[in-house]
C-alpha positions in Angstrom: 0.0 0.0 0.0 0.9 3.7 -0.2 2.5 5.4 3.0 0.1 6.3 5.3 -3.1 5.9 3.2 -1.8 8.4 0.6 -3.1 8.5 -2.7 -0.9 7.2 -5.5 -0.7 10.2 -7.4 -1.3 13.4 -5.7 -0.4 16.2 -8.1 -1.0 19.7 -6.8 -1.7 23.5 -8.3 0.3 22.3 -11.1 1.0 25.8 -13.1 2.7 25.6 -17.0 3.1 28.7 -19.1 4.7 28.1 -22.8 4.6 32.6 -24.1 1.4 34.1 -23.4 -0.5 30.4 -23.1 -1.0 29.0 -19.9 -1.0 25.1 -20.6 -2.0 24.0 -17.2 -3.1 26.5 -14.6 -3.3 25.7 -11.0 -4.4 21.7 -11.8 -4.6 19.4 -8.6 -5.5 16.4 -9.5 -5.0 12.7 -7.0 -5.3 9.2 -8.1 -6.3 6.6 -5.8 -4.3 3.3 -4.6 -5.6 0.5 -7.2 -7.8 3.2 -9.3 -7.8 3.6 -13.1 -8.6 7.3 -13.5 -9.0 8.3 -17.0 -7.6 12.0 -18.0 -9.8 13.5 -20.8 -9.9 16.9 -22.8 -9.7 17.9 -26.4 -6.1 18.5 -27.9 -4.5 21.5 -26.6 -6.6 21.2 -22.9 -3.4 20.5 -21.7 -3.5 16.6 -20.8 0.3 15.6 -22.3 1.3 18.8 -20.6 0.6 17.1 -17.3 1.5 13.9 -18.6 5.1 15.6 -19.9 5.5 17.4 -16.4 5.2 14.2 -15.1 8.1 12.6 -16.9 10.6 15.0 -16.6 10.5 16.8 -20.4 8.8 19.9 -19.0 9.5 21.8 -15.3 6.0 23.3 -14.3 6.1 27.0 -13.0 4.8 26.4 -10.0 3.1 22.8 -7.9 4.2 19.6 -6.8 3.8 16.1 -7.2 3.6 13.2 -4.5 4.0 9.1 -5.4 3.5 7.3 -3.1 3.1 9.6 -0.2 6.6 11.0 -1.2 7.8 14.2 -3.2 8.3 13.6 -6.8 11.8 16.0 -7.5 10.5 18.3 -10.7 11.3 17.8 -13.5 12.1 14.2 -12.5 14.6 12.0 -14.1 14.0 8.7 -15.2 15.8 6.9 -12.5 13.9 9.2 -10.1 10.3 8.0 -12.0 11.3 4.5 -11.6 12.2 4.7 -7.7 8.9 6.2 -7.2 7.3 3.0 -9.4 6.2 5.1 -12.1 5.9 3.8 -15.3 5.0 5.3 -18.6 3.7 4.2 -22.3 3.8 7.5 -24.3 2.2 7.7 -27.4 4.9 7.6 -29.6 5.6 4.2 -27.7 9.6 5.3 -27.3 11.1 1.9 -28.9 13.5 1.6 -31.0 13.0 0.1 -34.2 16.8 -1.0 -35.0 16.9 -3.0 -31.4 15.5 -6.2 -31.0 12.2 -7.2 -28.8 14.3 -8.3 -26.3 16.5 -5.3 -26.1 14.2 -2.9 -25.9 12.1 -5.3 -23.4 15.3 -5.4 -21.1 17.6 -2.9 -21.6 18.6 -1.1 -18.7 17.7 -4.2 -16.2 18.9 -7.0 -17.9 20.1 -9.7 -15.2 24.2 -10.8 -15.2 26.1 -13.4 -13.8 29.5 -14.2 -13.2 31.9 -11.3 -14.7 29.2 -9.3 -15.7 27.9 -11.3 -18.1 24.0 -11.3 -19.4 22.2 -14.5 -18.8 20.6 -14.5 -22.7 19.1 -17.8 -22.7 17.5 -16.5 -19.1 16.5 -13.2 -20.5 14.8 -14.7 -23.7 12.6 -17.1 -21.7 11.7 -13.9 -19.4 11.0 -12.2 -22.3 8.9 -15.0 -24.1 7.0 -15.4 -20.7 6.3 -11.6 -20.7 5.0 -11.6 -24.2 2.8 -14.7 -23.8 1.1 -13.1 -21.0 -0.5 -10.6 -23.7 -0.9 -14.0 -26.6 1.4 -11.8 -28.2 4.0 -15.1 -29.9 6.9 -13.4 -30.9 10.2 -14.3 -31.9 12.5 -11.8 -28.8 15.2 -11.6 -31.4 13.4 -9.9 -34.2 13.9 -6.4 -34.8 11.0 -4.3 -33.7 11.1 -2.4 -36.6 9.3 -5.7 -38.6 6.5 -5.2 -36.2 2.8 -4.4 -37.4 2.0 -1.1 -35.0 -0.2 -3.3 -33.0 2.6 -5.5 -32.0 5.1 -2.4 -31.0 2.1 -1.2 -29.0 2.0 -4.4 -27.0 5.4 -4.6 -26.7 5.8 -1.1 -25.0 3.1 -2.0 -22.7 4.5 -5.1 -21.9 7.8 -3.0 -20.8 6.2 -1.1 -18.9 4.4 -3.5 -16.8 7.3 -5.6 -15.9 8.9 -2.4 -14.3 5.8 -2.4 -11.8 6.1 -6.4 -10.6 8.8 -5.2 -8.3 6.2 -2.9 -6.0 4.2 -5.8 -4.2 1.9 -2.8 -2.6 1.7 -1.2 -6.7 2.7 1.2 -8.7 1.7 4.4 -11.2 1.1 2.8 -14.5 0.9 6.2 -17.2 -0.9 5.2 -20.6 -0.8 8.3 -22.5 -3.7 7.3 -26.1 -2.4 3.9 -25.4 -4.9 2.4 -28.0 -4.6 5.3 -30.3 -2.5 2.5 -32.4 -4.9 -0.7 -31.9 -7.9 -1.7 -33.8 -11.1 -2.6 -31.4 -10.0 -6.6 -31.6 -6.7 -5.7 -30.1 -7.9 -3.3 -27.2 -9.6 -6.1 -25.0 -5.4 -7.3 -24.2 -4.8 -3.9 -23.3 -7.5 -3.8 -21.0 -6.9 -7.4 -19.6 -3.3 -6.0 -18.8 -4.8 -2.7 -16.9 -7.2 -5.1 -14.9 -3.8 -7.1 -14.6 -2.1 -4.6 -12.9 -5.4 -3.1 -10.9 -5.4 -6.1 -9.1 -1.7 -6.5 -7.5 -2.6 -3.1 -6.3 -1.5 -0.9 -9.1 -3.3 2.5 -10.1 -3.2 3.8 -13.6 -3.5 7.3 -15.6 -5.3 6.7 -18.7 -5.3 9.3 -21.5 -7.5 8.3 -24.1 -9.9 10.1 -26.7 -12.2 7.0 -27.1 -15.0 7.5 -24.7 -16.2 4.1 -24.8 -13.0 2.9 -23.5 -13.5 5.6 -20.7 -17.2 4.0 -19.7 -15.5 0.6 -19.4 -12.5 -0.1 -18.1 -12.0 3.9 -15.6 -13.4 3.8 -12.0 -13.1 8.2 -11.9 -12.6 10.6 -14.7 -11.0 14.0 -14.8 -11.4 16.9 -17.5 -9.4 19.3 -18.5 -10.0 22.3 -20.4 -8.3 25.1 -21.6 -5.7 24.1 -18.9 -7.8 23.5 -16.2 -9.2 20.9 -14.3 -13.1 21.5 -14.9 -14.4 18.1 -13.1 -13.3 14.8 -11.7 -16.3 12.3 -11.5 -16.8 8.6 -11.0 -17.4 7.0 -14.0 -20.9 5.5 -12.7 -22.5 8.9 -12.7 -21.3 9.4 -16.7 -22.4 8.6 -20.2 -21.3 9.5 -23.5 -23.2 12.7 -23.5 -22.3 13.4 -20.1 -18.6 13.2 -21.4 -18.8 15.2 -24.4 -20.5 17.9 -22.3 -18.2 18.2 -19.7 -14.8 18.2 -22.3 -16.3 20.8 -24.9 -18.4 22.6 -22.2 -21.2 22.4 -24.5 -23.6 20.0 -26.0 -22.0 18.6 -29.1 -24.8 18.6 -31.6 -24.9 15.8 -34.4 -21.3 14.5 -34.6 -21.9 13.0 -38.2 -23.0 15.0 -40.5 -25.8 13.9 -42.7 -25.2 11.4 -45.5 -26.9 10.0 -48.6 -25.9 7.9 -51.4 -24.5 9.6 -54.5 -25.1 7.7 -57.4 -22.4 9.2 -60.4 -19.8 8.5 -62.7 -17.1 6.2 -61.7 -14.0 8.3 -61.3 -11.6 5.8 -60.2 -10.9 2.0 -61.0 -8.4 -0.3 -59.6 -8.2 -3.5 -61.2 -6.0 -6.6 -60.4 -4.0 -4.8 -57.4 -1.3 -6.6 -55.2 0.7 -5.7 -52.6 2.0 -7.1 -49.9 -1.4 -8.1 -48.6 -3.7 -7.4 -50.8 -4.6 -9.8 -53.4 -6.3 -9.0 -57.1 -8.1 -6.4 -55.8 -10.6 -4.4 -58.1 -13.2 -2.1 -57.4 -15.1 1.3 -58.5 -15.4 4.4 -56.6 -18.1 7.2 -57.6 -17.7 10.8 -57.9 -18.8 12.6 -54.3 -18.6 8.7 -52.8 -17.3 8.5 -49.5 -16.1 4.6 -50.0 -15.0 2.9 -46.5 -12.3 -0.1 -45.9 -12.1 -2.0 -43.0 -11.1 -5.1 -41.8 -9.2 -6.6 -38.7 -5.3 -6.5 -38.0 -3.7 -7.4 -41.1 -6.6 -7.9 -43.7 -5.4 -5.2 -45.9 -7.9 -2.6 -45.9 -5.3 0.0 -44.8 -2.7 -1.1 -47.7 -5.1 -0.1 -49.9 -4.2 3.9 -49.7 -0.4 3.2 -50.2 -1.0 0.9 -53.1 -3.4 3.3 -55.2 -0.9 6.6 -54.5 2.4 5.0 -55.2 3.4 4.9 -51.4 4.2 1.8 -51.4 4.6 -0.1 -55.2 2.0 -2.3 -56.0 3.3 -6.2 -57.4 0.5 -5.9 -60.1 -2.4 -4.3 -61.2 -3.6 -0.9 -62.8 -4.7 2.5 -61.3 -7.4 4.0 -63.9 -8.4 7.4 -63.1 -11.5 9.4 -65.2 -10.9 6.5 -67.6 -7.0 7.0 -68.4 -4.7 4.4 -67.1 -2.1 5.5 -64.6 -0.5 1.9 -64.3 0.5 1.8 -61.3 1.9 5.7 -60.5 4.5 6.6 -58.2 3.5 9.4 -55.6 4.8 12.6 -57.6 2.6 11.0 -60.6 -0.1 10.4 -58.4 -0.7 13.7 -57.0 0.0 15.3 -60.8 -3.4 12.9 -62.1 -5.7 14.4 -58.9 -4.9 11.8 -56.6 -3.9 13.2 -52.5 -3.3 10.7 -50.0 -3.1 12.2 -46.2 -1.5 8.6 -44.7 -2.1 7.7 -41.1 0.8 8.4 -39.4 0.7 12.2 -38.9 3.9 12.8 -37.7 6.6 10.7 -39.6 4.6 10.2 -42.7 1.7 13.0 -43.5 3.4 16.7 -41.9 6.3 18.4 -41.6 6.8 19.1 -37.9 9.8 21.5 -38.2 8.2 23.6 -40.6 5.8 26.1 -40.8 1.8 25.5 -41.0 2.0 27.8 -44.3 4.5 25.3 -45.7 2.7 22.1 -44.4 -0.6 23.6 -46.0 0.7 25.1 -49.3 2.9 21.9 -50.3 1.0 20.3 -52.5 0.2 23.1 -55.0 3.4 24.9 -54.5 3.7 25.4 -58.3 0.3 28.1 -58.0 3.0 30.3 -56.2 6.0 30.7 -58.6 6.2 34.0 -60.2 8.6 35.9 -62.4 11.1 36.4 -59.8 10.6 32.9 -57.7 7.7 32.2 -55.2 4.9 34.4 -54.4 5.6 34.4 -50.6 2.4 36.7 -50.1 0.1 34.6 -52.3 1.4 31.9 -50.4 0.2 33.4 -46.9 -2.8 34.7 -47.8 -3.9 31.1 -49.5 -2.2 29.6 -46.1 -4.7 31.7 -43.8 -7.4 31.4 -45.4 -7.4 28.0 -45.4 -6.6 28.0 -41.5 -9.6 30.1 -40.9 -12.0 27.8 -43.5 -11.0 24.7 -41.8 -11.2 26.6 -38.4 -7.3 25.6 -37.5 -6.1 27.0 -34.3 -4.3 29.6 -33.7 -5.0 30.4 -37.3 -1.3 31.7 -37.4 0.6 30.3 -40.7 3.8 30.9 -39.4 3.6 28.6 -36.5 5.5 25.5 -36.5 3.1 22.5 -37.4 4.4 20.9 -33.9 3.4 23.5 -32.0 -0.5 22.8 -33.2 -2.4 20.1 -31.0 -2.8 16.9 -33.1 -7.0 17.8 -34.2 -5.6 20.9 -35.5 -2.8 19.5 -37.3 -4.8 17.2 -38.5 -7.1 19.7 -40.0 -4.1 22.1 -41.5 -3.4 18.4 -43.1 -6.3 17.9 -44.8 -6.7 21.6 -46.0 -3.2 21.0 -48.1 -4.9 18.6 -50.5 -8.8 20.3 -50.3 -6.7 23.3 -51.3 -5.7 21.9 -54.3 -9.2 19.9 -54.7 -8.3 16.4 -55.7 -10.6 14.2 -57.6 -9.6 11.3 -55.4 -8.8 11.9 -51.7 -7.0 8.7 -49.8 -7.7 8.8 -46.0 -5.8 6.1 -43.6 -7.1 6.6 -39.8 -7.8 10.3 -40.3 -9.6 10.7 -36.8 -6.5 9.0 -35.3 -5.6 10.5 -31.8 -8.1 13.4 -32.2 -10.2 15.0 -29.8 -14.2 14.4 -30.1 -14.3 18.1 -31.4 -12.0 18.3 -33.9 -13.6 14.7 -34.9 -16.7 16.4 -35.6 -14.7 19.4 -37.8 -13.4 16.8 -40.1 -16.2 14.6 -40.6 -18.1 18.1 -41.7 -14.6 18.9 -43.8 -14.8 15.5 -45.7 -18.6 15.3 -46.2 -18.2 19.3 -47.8 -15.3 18.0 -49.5 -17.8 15.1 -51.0 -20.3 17.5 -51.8 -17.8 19.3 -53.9 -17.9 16.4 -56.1 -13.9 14.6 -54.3 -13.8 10.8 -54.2 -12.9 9.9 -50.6 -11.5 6.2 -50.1 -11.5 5.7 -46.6 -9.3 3.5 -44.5 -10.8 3.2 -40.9 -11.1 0.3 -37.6 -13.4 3.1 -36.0 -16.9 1.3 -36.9 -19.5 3.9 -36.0 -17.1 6.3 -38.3 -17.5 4.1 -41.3 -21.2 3.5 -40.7 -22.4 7.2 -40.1 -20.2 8.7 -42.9 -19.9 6.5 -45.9 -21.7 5.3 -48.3 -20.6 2.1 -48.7 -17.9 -0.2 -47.0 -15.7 -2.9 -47.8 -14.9 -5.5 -45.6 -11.0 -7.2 -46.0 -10.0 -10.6 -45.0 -6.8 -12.2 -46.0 -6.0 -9.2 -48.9 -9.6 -9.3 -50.5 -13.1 -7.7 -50.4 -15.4 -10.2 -48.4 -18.7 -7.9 -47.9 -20.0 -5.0 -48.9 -22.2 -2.8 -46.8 -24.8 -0.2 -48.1 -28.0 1.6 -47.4 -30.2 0.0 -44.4 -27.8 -2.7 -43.8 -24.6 -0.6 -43.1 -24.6 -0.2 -39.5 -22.2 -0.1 -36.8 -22.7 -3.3 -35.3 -23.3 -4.7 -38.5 -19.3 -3.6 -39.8 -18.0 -5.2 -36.4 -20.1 -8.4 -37.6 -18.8 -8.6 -41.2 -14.9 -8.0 -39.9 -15.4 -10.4 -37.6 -16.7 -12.7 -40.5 -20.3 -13.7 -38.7 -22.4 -15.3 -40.8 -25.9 -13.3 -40.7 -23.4 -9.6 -41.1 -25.9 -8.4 -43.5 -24.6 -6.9 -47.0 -23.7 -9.0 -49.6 -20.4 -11.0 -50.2 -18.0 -9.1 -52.7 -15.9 -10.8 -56.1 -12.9 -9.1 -55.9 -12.7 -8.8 -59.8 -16.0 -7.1 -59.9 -15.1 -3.5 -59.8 -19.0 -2.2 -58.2 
């Protein structure tokens, strides 16, 4: 137990200015001894301020921190962290992808024997018996930079845990969007480790987005906003409403904008397509269609968007677009043809962190700007801002760094690069990933205007009631192909879940890949 009765975490007037903005102001906040106490508030409330105060990358201005009934030093160290039995999964997971499983499992408290020598045949069955806790079978010697993203999310979980077996009265375990990464079929280990831990008298810190997660597995919940704490509840007394009202401090409205069926031209084709997963793939997609692909970990679905835009090349197949053959087109050739693709990693893959919202925006149409003597910088702002303040970006200041925006609004200032340039085909991979339930409703209203407009969207998603309130029709993947097609009365959410989880009476109709409709 906890000296004296104290709570586990007992975080106190926490102030964090960053300029004029004042990220957390005057935020006490105490988790109890064997508690899972979920830590809401839409990007930018200043939730992974707290998070980075407690792990040593930011000092706050003014507060203090208790674990255990004792001080936390601020900014802490690692060593100072793991004294105090705190352990953390950050969102970026903090592996590293040229180290093996076992490496980044162990390093840093890897046992030795005689001479200072590692016990490696010791370590890999401690590392096998770690992973098979989570049914995660794993070869401890592979690189973790093989891994699927589900398995490097497991894997950083797993890490973390093992650091908390040594406090037989618990420890702090810190998930910050620990599922932000895992499809719905992967988040029930997740939560079997967090009841894992719960019951040898751990407490844990959950940051997540996905309120349904929040409802089930959290015994209180705290909000932020703005920088400060607006409520902490127990869960019991909440609902999903209850919850978006408390972190938007407002009713949200409809979340899903409304959607009908557009029957029009086809504007692209994809016959025969291979990849890695997928397998002679063809299919049609409709001018203002708002196509959805799904599937569980590894069917394919989410290949799709890399094949079609030359992300990743294709083994066979043909990209036809308006009825002219692209083959299969690298990115550059791609975009050229009308064809933007916003992938789902947002940071390594989709922006520019270093560099200005302006450039971030602008990128993809850059040639608009050249003028007799080089680029036309003003042009280039006043397209830049416009966009920020259409897409409702914040702060609506093109000069800022893209980093410095909270993920929603990156995410918009993302999306307004390629609507800026309006594509005939828009390729989405987890565009809601690791967004706040506001911004979520700003870009579902951005795509469905963007639909309206007469853009193509093929849309990659395991967020089921997304794909059912937003699209017109969705594909279910299994093993590289189509296996169902949802549409009209029978695309629901439970219905998606059903067909990816191939149960017979799923509704829809089974799909021939080589059918392009």
């Amino acid at each position: 137990m906890t000296s004296d009765g104290a709570p586990m975490l007992a975080a106190r007037r926490l102030s964090k200015r960053f300029g004029s903005t004042r990220a957390l102001d005057d935020v006490t906040l105490e988790v109890a001894p064997s508690e899972v106490h979920a830590l809401l508030g839409q990007n930018g409330s200043g939730k992974s301020t707290l998070i980075k105060v407690l792990s040593g990358y930011h000092a706050p201005d003014e507060g203090a921190i208790d674990v255990r009934g004792r001080p936390l030093p601020l900014p802490p160290s690692a060593d100072d962290a793991r004294r105090l039995g705190i352990s953390f999964v950050h969102q970026d997971l903090g592996l590293v992808d040229s180290l093996s499983v076992l490496d980044n499992l162990r390093v840093g408290r890897y046992e030795t024997g005689l001479g200072g020598r590692i016990r490696w045949r010791d370590e890999r069955r401690r590392a096998r018996a770690l992973l098979r806790d989570f049914e995660l079978a794993l070869d401890p010697d592979v690189r973790v930079g093989r891994l699927a993203q589900t398995e490097k999310a497991i894997v950083a979980i797993v890490r973390a845990l093992q650091d908390l077996e040594q406090w037989a009265g618990g420890g702090l375990l810190v998930l910050d969007e620990p599922t932000a990464s895992l499809p719905e079929d992967e988040v029930r280990r997740l939560f079997a480790a967090v009841e894992h831990a719960k019951e040898r008298g751990s407490s844990v810190l959950f940051v997540t987005h996905r309120l349904d997660e929040v409802l089930a597995i959290s015994d209180r919940v705290s909000v932020l906003r703005d920088g400060r704490l607006v409520a902490t509840r127990p869960t019991s007394e909440l609902d999903h409403a209850s919850l978006v009202t408390l972190i938007l401090g407002r009713e949200l409205g409809e979340l899903y904008p409304p959607v009908e069926h557009r029957p029009a031209a086809t504007v692209l084709e994809v016959r025969g397509l291979a990849g890695s997963v997928v397998r002679d793939l063809s299919l049609a997609l409709r001018e203002g269609e708002v196509l959805g692909l799904t599937g569980l970990v590894g069917a394919g679905h989410d290949e799709l968007p890399y094949l079609v835009s030359g992300a990743r090349r294709a083994q066979a197949g043909e990209v036809v677009l308006r009825g002219r053959s692209l083959g299969l087109p690298s990115p550059a050739e791609a975009a050229a043809a009308g064809i933007g693709f916003l992938p789902g990693d947002r940071q390594r893959l989709a922006g520019i962190p270093r560099a200005r919202v302006r450039e971030n925006v602008t990128v993809a149409g850059l040639t608009r700007y050249r003028g007799r003597f080089g680029l036309d910088a003003r042009r280039e702002r006043r397209d830049a801002a416009a966009t920020l303040e259409r897409l409702q970006v914040h702060p609506r200041d093109p000069e800022r760094r893209l980093a410095e925006l909270s993920g929603g609004n990156q995410q918009k200032a993302l999306l307004g690069r390629w609507l800026q340039v309006r594509p005939a085909v828009l390729l989405l991979d987890e565009p809601t990933h690791g967004v706040d339930v506001g911004s979520r409703q700003a870009i579902f209203g951005i795509l469905e205007q963007a639909a309206e407009a007469g853009t193509s969207i093929l849309y990659a998603s395991a967020e089921y009631d997304d794909l059912a309130h937003l699209c017109d029709r969705v594909l279910v993947f299994h093993r590289g192909r189509v296996v169902r097609e949802l549409s009209g009365a029978a695309l629901t959410a439970d219905a998606v879940a059903a067909a990816c989880y191939h149960v017979p009476d799923a509704g829809g109709a089974p799909v021939d890949s080589a059918d392009p409709g």
